[in-house]
DRENGU-542086 format. One record per residue (C-alpha): x, y, z; residue number from 0; chain; residue in three letters. Coordinates in pm, whole numbers, plus 50000, padded with zeros to 5 digits. Last residue first. Layout:
N
ROMI     c1     c2     c3    k  c    r
ROMI      X      Y      Z  NUM  A  ALA
...
//
This chain:
421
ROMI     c1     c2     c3    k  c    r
ROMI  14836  18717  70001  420  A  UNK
ROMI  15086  18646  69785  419  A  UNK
ROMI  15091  19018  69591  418  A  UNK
ROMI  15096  19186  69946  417  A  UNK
ROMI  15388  18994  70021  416  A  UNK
ROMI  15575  19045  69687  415  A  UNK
ROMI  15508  19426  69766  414  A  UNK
ROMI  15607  19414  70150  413  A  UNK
ROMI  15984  19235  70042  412  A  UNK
ROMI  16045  19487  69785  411  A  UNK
ROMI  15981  19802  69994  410  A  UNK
ROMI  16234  19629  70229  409  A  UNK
ROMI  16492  19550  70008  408  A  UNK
ROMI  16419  19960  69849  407  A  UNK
ROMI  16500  20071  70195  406  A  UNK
ROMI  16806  19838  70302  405  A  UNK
ROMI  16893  19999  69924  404  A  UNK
ROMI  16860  20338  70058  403  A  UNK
ROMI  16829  20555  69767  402  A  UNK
ROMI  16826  20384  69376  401  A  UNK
ROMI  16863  20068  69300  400  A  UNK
ROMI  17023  19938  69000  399  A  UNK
ROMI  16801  19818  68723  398  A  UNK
ROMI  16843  19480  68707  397  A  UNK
ROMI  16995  19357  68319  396  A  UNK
ROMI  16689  19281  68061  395  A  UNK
ROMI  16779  19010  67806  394  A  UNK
ROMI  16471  18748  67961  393  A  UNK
ROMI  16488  18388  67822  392  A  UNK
ROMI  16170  18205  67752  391  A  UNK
ROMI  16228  18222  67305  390  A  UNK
ROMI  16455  18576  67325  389  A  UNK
ROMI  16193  18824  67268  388  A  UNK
ROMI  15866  18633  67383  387  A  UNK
ROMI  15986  18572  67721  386  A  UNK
ROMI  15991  19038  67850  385  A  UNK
ROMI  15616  18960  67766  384  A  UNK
ROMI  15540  18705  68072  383  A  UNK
ROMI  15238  18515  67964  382  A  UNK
ROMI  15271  18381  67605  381  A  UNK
ROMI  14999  18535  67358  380  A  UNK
ROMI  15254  18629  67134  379  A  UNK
ROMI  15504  18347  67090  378  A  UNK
ROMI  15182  18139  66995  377  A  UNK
ROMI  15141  17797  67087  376  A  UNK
ROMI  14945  17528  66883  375  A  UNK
ROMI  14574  17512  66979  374  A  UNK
ROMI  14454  17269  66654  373  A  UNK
ROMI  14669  17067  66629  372  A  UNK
ROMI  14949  17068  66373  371  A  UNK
ROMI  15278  17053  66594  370  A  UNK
ROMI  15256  16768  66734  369  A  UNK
ROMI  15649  16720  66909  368  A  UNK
ROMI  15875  16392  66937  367  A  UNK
ROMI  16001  16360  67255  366  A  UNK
ROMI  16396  16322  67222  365  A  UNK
ROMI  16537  16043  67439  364  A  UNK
ROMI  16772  15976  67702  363  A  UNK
ROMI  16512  15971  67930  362  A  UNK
ROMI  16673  16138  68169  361  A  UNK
ROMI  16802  16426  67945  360  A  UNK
ROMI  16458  16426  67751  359  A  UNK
ROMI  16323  16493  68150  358  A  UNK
ROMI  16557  16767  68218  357  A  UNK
ROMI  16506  16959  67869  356  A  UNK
ROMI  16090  16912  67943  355  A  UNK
ROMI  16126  17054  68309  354  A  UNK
ROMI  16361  17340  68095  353  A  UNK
ROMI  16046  17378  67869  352  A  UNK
ROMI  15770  17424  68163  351  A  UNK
ROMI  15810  17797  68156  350  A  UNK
ROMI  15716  17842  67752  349  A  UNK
ROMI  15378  17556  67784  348  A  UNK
ROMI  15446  17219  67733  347  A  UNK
ROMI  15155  16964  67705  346  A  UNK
ROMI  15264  16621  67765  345  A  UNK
ROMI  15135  16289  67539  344  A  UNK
ROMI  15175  15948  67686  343  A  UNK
ROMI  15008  15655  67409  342  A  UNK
ROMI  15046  15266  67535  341  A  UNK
ROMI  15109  14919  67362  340  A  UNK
ROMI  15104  14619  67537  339  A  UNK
ROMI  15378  14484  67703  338  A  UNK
ROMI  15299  14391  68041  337  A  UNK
ROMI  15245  14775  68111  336  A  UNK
ROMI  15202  15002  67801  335  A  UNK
ROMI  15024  15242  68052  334  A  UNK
ROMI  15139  15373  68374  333  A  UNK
ROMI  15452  15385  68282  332  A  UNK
ROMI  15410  15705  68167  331  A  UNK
ROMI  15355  15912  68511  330  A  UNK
ROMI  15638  15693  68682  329  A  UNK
ROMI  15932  15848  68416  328  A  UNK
ROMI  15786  16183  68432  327  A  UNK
ROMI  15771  16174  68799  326  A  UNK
ROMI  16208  16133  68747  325  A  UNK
ROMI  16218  16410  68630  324  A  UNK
ROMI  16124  16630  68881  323  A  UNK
ROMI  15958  16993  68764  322  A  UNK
ROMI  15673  16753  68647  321  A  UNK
ROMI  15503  16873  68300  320  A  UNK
ROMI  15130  16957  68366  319  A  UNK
ROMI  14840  16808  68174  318  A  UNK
ROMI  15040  16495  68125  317  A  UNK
ROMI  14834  16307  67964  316  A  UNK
ROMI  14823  15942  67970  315  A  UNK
ROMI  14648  15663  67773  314  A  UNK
ROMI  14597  15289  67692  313  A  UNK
ROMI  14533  15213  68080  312  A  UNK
ROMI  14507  14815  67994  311  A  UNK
ROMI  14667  14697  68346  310  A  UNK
ROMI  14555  14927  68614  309  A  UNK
ROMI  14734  14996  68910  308  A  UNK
ROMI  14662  15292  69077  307  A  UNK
ROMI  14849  15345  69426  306  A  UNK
ROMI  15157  15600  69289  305  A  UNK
ROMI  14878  15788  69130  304  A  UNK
ROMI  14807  15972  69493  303  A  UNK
ROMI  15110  16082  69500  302  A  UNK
ROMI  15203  16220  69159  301  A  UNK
ROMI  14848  16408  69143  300  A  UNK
ROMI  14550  16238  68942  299  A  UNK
ROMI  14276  16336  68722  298  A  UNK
ROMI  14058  15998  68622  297  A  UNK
ROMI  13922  16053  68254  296  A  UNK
ROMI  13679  15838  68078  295  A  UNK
ROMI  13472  15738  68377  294  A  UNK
ROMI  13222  15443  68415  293  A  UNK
ROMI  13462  15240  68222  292  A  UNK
ROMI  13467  14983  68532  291  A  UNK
ROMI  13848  15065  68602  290  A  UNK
ROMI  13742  15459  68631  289  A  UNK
ROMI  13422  15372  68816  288  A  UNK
ROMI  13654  15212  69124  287  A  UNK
ROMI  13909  15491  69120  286  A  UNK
ROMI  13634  15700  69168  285  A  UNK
ROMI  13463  15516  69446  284  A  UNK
ROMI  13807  15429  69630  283  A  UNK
ROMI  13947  15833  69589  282  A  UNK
ROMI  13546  15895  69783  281  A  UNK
ROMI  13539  15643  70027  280  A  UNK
ROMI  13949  15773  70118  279  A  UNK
ROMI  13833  16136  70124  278  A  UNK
ROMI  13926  16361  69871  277  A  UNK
ROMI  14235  16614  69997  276  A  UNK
ROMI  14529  16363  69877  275  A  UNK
ROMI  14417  16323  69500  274  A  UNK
ROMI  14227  16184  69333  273  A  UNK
ROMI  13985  16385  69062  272  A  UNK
ROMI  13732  16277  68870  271  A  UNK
ROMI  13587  16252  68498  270  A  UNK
ROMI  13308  16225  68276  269  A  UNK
ROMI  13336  16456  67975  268  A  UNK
ROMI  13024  16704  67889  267  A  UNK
ROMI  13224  16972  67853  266  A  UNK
ROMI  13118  17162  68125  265  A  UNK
ROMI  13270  16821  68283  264  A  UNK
ROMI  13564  16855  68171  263  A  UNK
ROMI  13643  17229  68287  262  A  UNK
ROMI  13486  17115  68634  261  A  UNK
ROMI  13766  16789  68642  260  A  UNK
ROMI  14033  17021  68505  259  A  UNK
ROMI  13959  17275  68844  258  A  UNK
ROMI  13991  16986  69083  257  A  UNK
ROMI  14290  16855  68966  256  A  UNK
ROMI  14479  17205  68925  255  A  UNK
ROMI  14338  17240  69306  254  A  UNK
ROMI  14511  16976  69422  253  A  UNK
ROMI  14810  17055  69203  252  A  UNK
ROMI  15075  16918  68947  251  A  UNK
ROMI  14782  16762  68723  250  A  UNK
ROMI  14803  16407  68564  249  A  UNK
ROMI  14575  16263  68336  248  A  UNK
ROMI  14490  15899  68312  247  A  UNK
ROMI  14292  15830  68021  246  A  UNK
ROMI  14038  15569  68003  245  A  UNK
ROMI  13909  15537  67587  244  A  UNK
ROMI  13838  15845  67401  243  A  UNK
ROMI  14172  15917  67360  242  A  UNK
ROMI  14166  16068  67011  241  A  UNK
ROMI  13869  16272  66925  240  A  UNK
ROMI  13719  16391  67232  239  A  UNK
ROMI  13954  16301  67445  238  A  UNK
ROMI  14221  16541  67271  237  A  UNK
ROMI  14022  16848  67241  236  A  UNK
ROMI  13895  16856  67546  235  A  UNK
ROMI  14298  16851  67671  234  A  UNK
ROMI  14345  17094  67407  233  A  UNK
ROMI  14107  17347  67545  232  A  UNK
ROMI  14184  17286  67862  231  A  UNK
ROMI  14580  17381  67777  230  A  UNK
ROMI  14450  17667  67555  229  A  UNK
ROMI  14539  17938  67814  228  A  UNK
ROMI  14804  17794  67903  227  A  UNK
ROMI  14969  17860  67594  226  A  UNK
ROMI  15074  17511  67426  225  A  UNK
ROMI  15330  17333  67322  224  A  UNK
ROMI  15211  16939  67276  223  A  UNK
ROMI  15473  16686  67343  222  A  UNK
ROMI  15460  16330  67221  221  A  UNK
ROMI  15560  15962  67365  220  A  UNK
ROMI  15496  15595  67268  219  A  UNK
ROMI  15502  15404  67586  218  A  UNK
ROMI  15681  15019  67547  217  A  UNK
ROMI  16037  15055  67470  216  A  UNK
ROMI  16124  15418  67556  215  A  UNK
ROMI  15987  15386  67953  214  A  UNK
ROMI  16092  15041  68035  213  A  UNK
ROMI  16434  15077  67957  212  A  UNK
ROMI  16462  15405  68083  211  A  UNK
ROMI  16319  15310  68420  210  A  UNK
ROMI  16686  15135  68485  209  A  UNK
ROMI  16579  14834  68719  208  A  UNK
ROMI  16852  14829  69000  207  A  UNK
ROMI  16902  14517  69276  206  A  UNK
ROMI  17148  14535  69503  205  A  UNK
ROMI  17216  14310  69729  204  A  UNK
ROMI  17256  14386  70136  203  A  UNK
ROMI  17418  14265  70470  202  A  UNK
ROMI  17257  14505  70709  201  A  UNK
ROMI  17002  14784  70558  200  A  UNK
ROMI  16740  15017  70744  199  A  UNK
ROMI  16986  15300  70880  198  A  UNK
ROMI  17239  15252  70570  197  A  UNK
ROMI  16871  15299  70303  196  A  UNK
ROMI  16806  15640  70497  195  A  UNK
ROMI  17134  15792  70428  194  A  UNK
ROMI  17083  15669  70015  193  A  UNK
ROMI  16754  15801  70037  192  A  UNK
ROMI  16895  16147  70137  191  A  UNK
ROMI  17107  16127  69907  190  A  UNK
ROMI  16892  16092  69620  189  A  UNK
ROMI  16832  15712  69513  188  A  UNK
ROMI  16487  15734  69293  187  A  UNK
ROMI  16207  15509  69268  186  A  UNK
ROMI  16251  15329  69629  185  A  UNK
ROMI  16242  15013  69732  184  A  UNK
ROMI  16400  14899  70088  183  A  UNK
ROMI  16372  14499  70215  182  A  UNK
ROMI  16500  14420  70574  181  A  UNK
ROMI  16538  14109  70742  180  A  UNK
ROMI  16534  14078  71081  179  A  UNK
ROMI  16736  14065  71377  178  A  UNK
ROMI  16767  14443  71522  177  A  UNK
ROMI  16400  14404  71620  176  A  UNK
ROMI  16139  14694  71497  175  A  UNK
ROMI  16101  14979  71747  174  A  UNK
ROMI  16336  15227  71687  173  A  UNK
ROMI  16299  15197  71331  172  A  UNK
ROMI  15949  15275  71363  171  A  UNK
ROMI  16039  15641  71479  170  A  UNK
ROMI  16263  15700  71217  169  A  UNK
ROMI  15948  15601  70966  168  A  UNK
ROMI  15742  15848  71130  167  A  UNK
ROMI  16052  16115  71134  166  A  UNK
ROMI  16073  16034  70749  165  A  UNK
ROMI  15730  16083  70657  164  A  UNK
ROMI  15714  16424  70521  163  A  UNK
ROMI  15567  16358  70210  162  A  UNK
ROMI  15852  16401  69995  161  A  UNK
ROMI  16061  16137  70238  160  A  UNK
ROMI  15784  15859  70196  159  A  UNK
ROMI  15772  15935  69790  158  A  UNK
ROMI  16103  15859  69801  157  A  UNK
ROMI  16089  15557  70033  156  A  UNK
ROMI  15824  15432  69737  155  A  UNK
ROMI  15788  15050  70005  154  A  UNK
ROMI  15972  15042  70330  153  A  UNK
ROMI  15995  14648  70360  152  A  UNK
ROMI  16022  14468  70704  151  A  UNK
ROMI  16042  14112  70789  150  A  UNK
ROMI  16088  13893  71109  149  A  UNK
ROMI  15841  14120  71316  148  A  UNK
ROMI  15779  13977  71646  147  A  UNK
ROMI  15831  14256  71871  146  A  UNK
ROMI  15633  14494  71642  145  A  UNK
ROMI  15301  14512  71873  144  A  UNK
ROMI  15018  14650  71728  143  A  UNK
ROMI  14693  14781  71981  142  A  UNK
ROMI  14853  14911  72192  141  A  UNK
ROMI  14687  15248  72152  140  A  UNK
ROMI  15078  15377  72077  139  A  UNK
ROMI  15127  15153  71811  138  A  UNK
ROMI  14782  15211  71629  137  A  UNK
ROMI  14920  15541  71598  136  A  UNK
ROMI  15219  15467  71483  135  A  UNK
ROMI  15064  15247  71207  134  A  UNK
ROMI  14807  15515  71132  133  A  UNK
ROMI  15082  15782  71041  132  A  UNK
ROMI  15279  15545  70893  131  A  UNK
ROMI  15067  15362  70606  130  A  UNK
ROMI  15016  14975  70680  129  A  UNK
ROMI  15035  14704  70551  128  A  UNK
ROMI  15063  14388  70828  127  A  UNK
ROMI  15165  14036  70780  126  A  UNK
ROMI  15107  13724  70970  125  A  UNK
ROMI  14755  13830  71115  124  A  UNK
ROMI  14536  13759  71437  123  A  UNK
ROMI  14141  13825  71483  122  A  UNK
ROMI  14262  14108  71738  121  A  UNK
ROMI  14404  14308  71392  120  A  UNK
ROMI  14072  14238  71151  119  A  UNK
ROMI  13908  14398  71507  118  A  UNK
ROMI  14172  14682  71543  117  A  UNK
ROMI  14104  14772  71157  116  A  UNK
ROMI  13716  14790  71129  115  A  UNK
ROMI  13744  15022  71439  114  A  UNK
ROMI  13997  15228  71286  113  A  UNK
ROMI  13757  15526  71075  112  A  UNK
ROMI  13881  15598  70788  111  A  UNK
ROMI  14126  15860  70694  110  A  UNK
ROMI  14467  15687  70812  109  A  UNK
ROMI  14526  15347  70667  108  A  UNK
ROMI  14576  14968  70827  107  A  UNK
ROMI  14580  14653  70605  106  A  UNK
ROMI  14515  14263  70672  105  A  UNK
ROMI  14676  13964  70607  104  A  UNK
ROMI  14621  13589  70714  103  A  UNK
ROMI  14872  13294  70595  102  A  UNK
ROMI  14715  12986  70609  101  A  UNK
ROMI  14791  12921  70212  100  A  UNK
ROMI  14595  12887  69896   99  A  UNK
ROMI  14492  13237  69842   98  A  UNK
ROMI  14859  13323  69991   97  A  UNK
ROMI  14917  13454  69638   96  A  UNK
ROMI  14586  13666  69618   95  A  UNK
ROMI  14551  13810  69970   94  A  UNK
ROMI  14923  13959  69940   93  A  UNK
ROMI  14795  14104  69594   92  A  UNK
ROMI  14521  14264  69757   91  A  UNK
ROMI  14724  14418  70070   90  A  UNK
ROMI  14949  14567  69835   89  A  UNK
ROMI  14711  14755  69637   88  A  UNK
ROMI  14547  14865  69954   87  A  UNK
ROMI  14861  15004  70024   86  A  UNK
ROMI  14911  15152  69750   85  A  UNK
ROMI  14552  15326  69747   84  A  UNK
ROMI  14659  15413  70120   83  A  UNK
ROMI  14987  15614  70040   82  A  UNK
ROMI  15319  15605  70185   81  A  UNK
ROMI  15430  15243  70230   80  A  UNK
ROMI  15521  15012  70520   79  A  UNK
ROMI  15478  14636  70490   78  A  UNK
ROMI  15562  14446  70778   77  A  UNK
ROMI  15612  14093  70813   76  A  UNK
ROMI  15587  13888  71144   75  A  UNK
ROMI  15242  14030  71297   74  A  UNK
ROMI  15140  13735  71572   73  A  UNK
ROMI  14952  13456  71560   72  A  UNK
ROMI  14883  13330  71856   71  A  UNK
ROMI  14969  13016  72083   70  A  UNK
ROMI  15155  12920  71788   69  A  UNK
ROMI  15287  12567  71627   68  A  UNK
ROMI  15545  12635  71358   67  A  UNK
ROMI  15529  12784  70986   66  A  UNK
ROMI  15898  12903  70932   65  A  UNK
ROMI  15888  12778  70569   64  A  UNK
ROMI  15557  12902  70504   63  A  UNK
ROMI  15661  13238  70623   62  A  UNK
ROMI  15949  13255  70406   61  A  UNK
ROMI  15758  13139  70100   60  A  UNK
ROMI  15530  13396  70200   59  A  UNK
ROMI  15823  13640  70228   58  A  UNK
ROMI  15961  13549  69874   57  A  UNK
ROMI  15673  13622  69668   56  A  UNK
ROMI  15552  13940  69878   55  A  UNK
ROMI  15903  14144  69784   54  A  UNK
ROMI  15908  14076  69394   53  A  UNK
ROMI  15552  14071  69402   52  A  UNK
ROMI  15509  14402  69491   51  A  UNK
ROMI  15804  14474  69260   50  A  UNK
ROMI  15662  14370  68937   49  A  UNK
ROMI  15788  14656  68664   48  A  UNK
ROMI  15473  14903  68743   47  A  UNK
ROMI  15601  15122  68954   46  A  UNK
ROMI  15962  15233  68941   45  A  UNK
ROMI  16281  15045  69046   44  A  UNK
ROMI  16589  15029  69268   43  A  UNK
ROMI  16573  14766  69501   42  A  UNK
ROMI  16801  14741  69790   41  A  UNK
ROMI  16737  14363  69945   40  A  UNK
ROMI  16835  14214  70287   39  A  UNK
ROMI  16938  13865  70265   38  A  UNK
ROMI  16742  13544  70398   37  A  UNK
ROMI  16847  13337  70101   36  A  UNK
ROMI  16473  13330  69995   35  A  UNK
ROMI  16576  13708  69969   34  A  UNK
ROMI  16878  13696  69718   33  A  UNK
ROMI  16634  13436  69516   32  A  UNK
ROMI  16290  13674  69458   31  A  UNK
ROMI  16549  13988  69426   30  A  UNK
ROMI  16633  13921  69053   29  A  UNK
ROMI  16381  13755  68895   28  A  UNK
ROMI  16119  13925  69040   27  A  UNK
ROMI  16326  14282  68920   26  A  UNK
ROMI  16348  14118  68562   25  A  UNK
ROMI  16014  14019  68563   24  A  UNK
ROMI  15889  13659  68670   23  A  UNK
ROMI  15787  13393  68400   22  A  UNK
ROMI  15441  13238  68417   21  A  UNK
ROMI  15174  13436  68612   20  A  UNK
ROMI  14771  13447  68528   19  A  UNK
ROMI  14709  13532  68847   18  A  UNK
ROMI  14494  13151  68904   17  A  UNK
ROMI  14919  13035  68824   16  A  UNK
ROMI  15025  13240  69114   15  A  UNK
ROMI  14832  13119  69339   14  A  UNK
ROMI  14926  12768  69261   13  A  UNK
ROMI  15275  12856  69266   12  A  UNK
ROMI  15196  12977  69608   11  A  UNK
ROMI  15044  12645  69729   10  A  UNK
ROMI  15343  12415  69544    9  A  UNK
ROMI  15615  12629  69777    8  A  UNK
ROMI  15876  12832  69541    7  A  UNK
ROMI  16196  12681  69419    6  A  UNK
ROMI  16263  12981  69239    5  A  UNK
ROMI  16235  12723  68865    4  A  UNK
ROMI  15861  12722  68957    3  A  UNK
ROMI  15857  13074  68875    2  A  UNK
ROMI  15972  13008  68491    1  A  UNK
ROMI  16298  13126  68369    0  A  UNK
//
């Protein structure tokens, strides 16, 4: 199937071909003709398979279509998503396939200052991005009106919910118009996406790309056990002599980020981190000199990675296993996009081996393990001695309390909080 088989307007095609676009992914393919029918759309499917155009594709044609003589332009599509370098990401590829269209676009984040924004917003625009917090608050200054919003798509509504969003995005429901057509992607379908999907939804398709496929095919995989001691160690290791192209490493923490980037740089390694405590200028500058080679490592937490999109990424680390499975899954697949080839290795250390049990169950696949390297783990240098007898599992039975056990709770209770503090 080519694009021009959709039926899609000559201007867009156009667009499209300057992109370097010929035959739509499976998810394009998919959800670009249940939309252009005016239905709303439940797609199920992780970054990196297409999806942004999946969803933009169809409402420019839309908009096209519905082109009329206006007073003003007003905003008719919304795009609502949880991070700023995805939504920036979105805003770009908007710009690119209405390149040869009227259609005017603009985006709206939190961290910068909004002047910029309110003008680009009085000039007039067809289709807003936005991020929540600065969308609502953009609402409430009057300055966005969603009266005459035709199309809506809540873009990572996982990643929305684990960031706290979902009173923001309860809020906008409330204000959108009951007539319009609603789009809803989102990584994972917990329950509490699936409750969030019947508020947003009317007359829906399906549409499910199994991350499985994409993630065994394409991204060859390895696990490195390791103390954590030696994790740095390794990681130098690793760039030094085998990924010394861009590598995107991911970190479970802020501070985890910051902390690798100082380690690699004492060792001479250019790096950064992103993550959601740097300052938009300063996540846009080092994303920026990671694409132009400037950097060899960019150190990224799960949210803030969901916004890079880079097409020849040959390698990942993942410096810390994810304790959700399903991270694992978007983590990789951000290399051996569009079919190339791509390299994801993990380090492992004794408490991260049920997160790597979890993940081999949703893969479906067993991760092939390094063994000979030069840091390999050691039973006896593993952190918590009462692991090393039975391999991570503990044999010792609770010692039964002695006295007052309201007593001995309470004793309990003060030590763990003078430990924490």
């Amino acid at each position: 199937m080519t694009f021009k088989e959709l039926g899609l307007n000559e201007s867009i095609l156009k667009a499209l071909q300057d992109q370097g676009y010929e035959s739509p992914t499976p998810i394009q393919a998919q959800s670009i003709p249940v939309l252009l029918k005016g239905k709303d759309l439940l797609g199920v499917a992780q970054t990196g398979t297409g999806k942004t155009a999946a969803f933009s594709i169809p409402i420019l044609q839309q908009l096209l279509d519905g082109e009329g003589p206006r007073k003003k332009r007003q905003i008719r599509a919304l795009v609502v998503t949880p991070t700023r370098e995805l939504a920036i990401q979105i805003d770009e590829n908007f710009t690119a396939y209405a390149k040869y269209t009227n259609i005017k676009n603009t985006v709206i984040y939190g961290g910068v200052k909004q002047t910029k924004q309110v003008y680009a917003l009085h000039q007039g625009v067809d289709v807003l991005v936005a991020t929540p917090g600065r969308l609502l608050d953009l609402i409430s200054q009057k300055y966005i009106s969603l009266a005459d919003i035709e199309y809506f798509v809540l873009d990572e509504a996982d990643q929305m919910l684990d960031m706290g969003f979902i009173h923001d995005i309860k809020k906008l429901l409330k204000l959108l118009p009951k007539q319009r057509q609603s789009l809803f992607f989102s990584a994972t379908m917990p329950a509490a996406i699936v409750d969030l999907s019947r508020q947003i939804l009317g007359d829906f398709e399906r549409v499910t790309i199994q991350p499985k496929q994409t993630t065994a095919e394409k991204v060859e995989q390895a696990i490195y056990h390791v103390n954590k001691k030696n994790k740095t160690k390794l990681l130098t290791h690793l760039l030094e002599t085998q990924m010394k192209d861009a590598t995107l490493v991911f970190s479970r923490t802020k501070h985890g980020a910051n902390k690798i980037v100082k380690d690699l740089d004492k060792a001479g390694i250019k790096s950064a981190a992103i993550h959601g405590n740097k300052s938009q200028a300063a996540r846009q500058r080092a994303l920026g000199d990671f694409k132009e080679g400037k950097l060899q490592a960019l150190v990224a937490t799960d949210i803030a990675a969901r916004g890079i999109d880079i097409d020849e990424l040959a390698f990942v680390i993942n410096y810390d296993l994810p304790n959700v499975s399903e991270s694992y899954v978007h983590r990789i697949g951000r290399t051996g996009r569009a079919g190339a080839s791509g390299l994801a290795v993990s380090f492992c250390m004794l408490e991260e081996r049920p997160f790597l049990k979890d993940i081999e169950k949703l893969i479906q696949t067993k991760i092939p393990v390094i063994d000979d390297h030069p840091f390999e783990f050691k039973m006896e240098d593993a952190a918590e001695p009462s692991l090393k007898k039975q391999g991570g599992r503990s044999n010792r039975k609770p010692r039964p309390a002695s006295g007052n056990s309201k007593n001995n709770r309470n004793k309990s209770r003060n030590r763990s909080r003078n430990t924490n503090s």
